[in-house]
TORRO-332968 format. One record per residue (C-alpha): chain; x, y, z. Coordinates in Angstrom, 1 decimal. Example, Ala and Ser with C-alpha at 12.3 -4.5 7.8 and 13.67 -1.06 7.14 Angstrom:
BEGIN
@unit:A | east:12.3 | north:-4.5 | up:7.8 .
@unit:A | east:13.7 | north:-1.1 | up:7.1 .
***
This chain:
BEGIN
@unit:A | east:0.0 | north:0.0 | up:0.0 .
@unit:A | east:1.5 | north:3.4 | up:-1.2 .
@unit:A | east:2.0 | north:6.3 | up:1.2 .
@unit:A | east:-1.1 | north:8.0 | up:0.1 .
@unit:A | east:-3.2 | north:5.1 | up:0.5 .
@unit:A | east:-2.2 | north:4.5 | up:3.9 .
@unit:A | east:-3.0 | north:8.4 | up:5.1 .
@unit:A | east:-6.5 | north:8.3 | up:2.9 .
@unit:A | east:-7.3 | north:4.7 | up:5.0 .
@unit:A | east:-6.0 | north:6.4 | up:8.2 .
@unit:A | east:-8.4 | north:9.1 | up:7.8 .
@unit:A | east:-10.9 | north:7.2 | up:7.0 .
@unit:A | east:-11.1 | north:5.4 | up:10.0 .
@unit:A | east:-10.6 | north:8.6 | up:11.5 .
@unit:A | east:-13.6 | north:10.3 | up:10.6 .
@unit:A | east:-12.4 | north:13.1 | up:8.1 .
@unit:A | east:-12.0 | north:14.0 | up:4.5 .
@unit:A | east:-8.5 | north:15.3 | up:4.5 .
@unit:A | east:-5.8 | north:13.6 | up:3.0 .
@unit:A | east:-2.9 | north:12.8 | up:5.6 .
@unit:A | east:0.7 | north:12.0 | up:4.1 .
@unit:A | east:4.0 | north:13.4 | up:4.1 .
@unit:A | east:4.3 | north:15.8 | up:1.2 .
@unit:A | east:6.7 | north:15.9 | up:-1.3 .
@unit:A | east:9.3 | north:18.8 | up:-0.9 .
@unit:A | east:7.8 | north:22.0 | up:-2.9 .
@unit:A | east:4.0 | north:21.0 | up:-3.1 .
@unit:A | east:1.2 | north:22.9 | up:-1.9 .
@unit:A | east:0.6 | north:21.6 | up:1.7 .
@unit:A | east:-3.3 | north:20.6 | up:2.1 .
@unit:A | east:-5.3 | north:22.5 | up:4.8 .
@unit:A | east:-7.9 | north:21.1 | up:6.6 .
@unit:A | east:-10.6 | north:23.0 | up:8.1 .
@unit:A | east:-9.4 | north:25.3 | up:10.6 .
@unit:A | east:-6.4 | north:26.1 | up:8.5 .
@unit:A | east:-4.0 | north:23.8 | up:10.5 .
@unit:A | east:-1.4 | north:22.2 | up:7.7 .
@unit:A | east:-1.0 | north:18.3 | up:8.5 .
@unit:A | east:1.9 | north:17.0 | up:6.7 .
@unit:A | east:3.0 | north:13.6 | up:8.9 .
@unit:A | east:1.0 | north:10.1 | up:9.9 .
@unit:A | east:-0.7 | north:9.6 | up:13.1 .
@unit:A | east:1.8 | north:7.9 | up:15.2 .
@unit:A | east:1.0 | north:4.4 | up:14.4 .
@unit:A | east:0.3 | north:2.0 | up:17.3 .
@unit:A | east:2.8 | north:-0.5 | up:18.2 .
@unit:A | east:1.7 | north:-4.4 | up:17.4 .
@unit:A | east:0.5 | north:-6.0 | up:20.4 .
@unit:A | east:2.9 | north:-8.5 | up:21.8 .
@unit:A | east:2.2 | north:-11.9 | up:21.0 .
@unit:A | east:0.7 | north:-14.3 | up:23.7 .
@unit:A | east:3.7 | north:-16.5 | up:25.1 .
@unit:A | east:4.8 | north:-19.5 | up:23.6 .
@unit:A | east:6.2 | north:-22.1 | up:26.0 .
@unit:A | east:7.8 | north:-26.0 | up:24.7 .
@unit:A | east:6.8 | north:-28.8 | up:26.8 .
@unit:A | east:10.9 | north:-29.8 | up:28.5 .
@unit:A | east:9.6 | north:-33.1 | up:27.4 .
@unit:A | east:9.0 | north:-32.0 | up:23.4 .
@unit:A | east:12.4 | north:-29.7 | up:23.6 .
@unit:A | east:14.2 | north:-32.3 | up:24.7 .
@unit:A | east:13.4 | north:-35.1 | up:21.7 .
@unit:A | east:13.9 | north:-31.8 | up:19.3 .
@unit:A | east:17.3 | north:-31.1 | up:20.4 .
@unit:A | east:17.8 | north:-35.2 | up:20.2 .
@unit:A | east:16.0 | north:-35.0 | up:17.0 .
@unit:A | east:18.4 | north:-32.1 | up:15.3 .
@unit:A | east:21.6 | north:-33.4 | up:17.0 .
@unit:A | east:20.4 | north:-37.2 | up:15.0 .
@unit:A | east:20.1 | north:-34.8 | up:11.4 .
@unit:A | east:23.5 | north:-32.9 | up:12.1 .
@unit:A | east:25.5 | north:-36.5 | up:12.6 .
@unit:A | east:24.5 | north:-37.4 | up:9.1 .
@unit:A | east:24.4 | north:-41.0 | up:10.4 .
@unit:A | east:21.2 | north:-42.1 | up:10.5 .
@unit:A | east:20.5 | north:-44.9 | up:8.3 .
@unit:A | east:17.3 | north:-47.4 | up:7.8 .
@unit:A | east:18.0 | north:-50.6 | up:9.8 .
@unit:A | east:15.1 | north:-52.0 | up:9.1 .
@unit:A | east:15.9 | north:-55.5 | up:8.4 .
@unit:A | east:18.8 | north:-55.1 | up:11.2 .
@unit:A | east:18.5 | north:-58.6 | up:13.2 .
@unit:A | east:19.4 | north:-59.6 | up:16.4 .
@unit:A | east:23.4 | north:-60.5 | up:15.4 .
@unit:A | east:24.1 | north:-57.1 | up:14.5 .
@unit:A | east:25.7 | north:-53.8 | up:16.6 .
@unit:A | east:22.0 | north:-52.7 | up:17.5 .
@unit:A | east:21.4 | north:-55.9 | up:19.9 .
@unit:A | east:19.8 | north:-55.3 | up:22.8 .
@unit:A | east:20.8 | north:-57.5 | up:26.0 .
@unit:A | east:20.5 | north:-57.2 | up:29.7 .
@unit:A | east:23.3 | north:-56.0 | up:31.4 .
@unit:A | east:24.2 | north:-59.7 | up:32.5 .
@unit:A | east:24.9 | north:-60.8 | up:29.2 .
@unit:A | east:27.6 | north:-57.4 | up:28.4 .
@unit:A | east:30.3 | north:-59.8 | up:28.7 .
@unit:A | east:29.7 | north:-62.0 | up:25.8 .
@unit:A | east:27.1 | north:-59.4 | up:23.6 .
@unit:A | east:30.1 | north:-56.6 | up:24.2 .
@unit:A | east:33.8 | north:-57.8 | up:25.3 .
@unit:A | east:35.8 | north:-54.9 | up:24.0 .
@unit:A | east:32.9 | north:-52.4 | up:24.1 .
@unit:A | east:30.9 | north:-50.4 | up:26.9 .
@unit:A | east:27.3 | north:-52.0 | up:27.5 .
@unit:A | east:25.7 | north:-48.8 | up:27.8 .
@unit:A | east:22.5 | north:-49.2 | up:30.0 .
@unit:A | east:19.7 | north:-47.6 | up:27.6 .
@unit:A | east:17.3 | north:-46.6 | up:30.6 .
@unit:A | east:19.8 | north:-45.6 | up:33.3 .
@unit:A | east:20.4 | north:-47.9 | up:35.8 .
@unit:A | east:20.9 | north:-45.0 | up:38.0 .
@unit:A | east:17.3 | north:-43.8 | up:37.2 .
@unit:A | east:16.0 | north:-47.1 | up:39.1 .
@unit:A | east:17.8 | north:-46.4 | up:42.4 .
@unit:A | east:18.8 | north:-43.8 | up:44.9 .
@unit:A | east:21.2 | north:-41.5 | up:44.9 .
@unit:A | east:25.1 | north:-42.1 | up:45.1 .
@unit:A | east:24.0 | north:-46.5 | up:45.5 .
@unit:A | east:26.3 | north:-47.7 | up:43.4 .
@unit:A | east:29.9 | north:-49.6 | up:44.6 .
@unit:A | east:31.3 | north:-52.6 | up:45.4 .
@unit:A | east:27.1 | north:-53.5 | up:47.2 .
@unit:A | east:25.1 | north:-52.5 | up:44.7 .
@unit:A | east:22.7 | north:-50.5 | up:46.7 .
@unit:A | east:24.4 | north:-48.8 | up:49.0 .
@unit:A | east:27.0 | north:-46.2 | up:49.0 .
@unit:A | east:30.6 | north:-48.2 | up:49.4 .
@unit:A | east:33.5 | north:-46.2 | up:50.9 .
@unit:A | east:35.7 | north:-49.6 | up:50.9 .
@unit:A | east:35.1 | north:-53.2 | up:51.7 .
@unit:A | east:36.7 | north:-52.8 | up:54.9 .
@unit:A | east:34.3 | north:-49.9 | up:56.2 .
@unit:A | east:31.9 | north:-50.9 | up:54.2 .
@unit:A | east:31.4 | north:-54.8 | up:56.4 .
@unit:A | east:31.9 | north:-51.8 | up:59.8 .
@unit:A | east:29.1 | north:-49.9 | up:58.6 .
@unit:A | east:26.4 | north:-52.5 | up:57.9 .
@unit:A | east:27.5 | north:-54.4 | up:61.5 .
@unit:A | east:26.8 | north:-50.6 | up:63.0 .
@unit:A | east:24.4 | north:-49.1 | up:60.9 .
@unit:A | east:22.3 | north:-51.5 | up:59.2 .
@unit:A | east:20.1 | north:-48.8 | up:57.8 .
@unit:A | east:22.4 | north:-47.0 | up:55.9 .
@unit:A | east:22.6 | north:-46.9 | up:51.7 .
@unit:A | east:19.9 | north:-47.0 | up:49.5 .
@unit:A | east:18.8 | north:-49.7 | up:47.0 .
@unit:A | east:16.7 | north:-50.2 | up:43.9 .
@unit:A | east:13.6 | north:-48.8 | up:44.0 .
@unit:A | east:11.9 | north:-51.7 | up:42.6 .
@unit:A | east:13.8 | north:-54.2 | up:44.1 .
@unit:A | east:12.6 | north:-57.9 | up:42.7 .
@unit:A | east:11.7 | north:-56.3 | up:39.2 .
@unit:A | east:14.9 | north:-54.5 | up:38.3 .
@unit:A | east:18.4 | north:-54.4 | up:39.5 .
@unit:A | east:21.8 | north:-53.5 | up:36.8 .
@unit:A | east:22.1 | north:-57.0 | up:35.6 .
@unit:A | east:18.5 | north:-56.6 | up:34.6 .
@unit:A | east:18.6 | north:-53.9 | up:32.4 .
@unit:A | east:18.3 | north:-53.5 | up:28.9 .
@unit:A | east:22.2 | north:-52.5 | up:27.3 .
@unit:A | east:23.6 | north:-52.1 | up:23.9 .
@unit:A | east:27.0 | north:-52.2 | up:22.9 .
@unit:A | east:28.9 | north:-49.1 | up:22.5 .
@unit:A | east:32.5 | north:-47.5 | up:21.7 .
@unit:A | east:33.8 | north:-45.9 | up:24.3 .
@unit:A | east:33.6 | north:-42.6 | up:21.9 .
@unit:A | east:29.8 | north:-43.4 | up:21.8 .
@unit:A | east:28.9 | north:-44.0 | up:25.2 .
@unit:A | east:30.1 | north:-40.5 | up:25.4 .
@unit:A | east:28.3 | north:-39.1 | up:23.0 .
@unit:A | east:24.6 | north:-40.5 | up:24.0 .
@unit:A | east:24.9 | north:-39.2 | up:27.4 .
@unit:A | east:25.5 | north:-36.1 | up:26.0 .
@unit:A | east:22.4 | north:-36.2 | up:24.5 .
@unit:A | east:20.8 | north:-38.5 | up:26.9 .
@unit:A | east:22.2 | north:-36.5 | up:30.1 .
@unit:A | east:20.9 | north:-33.0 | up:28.9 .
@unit:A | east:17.4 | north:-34.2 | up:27.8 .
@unit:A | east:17.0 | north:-36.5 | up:31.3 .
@unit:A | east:17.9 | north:-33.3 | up:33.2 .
@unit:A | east:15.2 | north:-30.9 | up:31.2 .
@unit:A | east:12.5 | north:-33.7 | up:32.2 .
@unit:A | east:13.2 | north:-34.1 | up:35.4 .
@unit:A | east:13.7 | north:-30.6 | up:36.2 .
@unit:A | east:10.2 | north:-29.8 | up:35.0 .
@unit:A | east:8.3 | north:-32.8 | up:36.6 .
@unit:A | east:6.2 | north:-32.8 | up:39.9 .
@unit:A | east:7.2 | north:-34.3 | up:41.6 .
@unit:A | east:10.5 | north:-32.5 | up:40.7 .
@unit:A | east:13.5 | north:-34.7 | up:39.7 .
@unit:A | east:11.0 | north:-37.5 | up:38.5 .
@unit:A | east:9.9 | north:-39.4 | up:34.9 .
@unit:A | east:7.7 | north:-41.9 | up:33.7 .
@unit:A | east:9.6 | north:-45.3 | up:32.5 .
@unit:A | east:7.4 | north:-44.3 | up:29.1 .
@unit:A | east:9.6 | north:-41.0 | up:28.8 .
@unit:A | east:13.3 | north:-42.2 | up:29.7 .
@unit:A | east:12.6 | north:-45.0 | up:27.4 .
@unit:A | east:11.7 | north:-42.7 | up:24.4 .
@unit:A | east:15.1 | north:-40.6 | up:25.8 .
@unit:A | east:17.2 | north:-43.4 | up:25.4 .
@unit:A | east:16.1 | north:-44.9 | up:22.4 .
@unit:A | east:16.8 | north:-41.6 | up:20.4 .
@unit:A | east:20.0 | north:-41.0 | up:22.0 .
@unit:A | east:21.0 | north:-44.4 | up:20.9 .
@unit:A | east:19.3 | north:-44.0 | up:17.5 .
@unit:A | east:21.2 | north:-40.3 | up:17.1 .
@unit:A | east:24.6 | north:-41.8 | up:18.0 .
@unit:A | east:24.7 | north:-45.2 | up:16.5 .
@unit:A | east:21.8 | north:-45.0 | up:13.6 .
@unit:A | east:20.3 | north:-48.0 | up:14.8 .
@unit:A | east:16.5 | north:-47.8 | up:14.7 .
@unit:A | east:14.9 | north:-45.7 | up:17.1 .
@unit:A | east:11.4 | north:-47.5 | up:16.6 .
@unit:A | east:13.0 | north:-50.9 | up:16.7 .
@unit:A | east:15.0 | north:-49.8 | up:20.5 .
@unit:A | east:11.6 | north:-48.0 | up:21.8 .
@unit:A | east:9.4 | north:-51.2 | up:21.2 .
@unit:A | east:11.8 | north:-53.6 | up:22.4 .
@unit:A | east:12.4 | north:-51.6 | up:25.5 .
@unit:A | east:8.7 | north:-51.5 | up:26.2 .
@unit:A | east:7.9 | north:-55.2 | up:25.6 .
@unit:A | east:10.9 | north:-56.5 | up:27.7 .
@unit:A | east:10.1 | north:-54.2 | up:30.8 .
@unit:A | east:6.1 | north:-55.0 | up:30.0 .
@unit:A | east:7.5 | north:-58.9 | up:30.4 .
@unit:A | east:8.8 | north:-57.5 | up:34.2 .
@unit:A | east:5.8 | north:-56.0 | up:35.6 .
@unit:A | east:7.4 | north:-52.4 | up:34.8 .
@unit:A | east:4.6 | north:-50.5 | up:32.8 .
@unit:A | east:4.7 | north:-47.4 | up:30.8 .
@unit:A | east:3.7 | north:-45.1 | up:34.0 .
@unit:A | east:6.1 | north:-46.6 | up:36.3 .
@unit:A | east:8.2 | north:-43.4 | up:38.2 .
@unit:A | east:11.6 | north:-43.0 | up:38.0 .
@unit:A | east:14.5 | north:-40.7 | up:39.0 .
@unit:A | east:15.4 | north:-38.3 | up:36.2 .
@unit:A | east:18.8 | north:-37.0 | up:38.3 .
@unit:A | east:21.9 | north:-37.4 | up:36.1 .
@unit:A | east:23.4 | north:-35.7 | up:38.8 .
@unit:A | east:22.3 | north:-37.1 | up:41.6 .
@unit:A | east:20.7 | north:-33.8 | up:42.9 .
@unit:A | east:17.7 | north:-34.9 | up:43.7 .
@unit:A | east:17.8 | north:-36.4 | up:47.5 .
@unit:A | east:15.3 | north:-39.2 | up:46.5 .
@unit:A | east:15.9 | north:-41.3 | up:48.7 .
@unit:A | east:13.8 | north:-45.1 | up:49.4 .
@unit:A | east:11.8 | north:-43.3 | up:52.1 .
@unit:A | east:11.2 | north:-39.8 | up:49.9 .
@unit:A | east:10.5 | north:-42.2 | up:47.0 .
@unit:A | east:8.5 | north:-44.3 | up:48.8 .
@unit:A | east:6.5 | north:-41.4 | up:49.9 .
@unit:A | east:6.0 | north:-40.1 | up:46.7 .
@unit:A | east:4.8 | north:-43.5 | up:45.0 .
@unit:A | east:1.6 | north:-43.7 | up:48.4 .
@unit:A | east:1.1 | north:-40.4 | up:47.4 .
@unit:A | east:0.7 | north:-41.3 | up:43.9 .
@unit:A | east:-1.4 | north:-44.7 | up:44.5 .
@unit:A | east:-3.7 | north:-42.5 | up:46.5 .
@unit:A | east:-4.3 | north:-40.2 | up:43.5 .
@unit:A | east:-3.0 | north:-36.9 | up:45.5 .
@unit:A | east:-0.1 | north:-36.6 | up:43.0 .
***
């Protein structure tokens, strides 16, 4: 719309006949009634701001996993992969014949299925060294933590894949920054569905290795279906072990959840 235009639909809406624009140097300037010369717009009103837009963590999470998969350039379709090749999935007591010079990376954390700072030489409590360890648990026979599910899912349970130690790397990364975003955002804070660090891990995996992240998702789900664990089982969501969930806080928050107050 030229500049005459836009002053005749200005003054339009406005109510009068005269013609409002900037005139060219050296014309006659147009007077309106009252003999007051109007040679400039009206001050036009500033756009309103838009309403906010906010990303779900969750759906900012699988986009940065998503873009970080397109940059890599090595996505591929393994669609006929079978259960011989690098994108086997295993529990984590078969790593030392599925992976004997690799890392068996677990895909789901096995951190996210206990408390914080659990892991040494007793899986499930904190170990200083087997010394002080055998004083403490004469002494202090509540100490530690454990697995949260204990029965269902320990490490040896859980689903791995074979990685370089250049890859393992890599998909916590990705895996590591995405866990943090969820868990950060949840309520109760520092928490995720087994449905949501599956889907985590399986495009970490997918974005690092270009193994299928379909194929990884649905054979998470059906072997942790075959264990009781269903898709809205909680979890930690800590990757650095910030969160204080201990078995008593957890515990607390899973009543609270069975009684529908969460």
């Amino acid at each position: 719309m030229g500049i005459v235009a836009r002053g005749l639909t200005a003054q339009q809406a406005a109510g009068s006949s005269v013609i409002v624009g900037r005139v060219p140097k050296g014309w006659p300037v147009p007077v309106p009634p009252g003999g007051i010369p109007v040679d400039e717009f009206p001050p036009a009103r500033p756009a309103p701001f838009p309403e906010p837009f906010i990303i779900d963590p969750r759906l900012l999470a699988l986009m940065m996993l998503t873009i970080a998969n397109a940059l890599t350039n090595r996505y591929k379709d393994n669609k006929d992969d079978d259960e011989k090749d690098k994108c086997k999935i295993y529990p984590y007591s078969d790593a030392k014949k599925e992976c004997p010079d690799g890392r068996s990376h677990h895909i789901v954390p096995d951190r996210s299925w206990r408390s914080p700072g659990t892991r040494g030489a007793k899986t499930g409590k904190i170990s200083i060294s087997a010394l002080i360890d055998t004083m403490l648990d004469e002494y202090l026979p509540w100490r530690g933590g454990g697995y949260y599910y204990a029965g269902k899912m320990d490490e040896q349970k859980g689903q791995c894949i074979c990685l370089t130690t250049k890859e393992h790397t890599e998909v916590h990364l990705l895996h590591d920054a995405a866990e943090k975003l969820v868990g950060e955002a949840a309520d109760p804070k520092w928490t995720a569905t087994l449905d949501q660090l599956e889907e985590i891990g399986a495009d970490s995996v997918s974005a690092v290795t270009g193994c299928d992240q379909k194929k990884i998702k649905d054979t998470l789900r059906e072997r942790h279906e075959a264990l009781d664990l269903d898709e809205d089982t909680l979890l930690r969501a800590d990757p650095r072990g910030q969160s204080g969930l201990t078995m008593e806080k957890f515990g607390e928050i899973l009543r609270k959840k069975s009684l529908g107050i969460l």
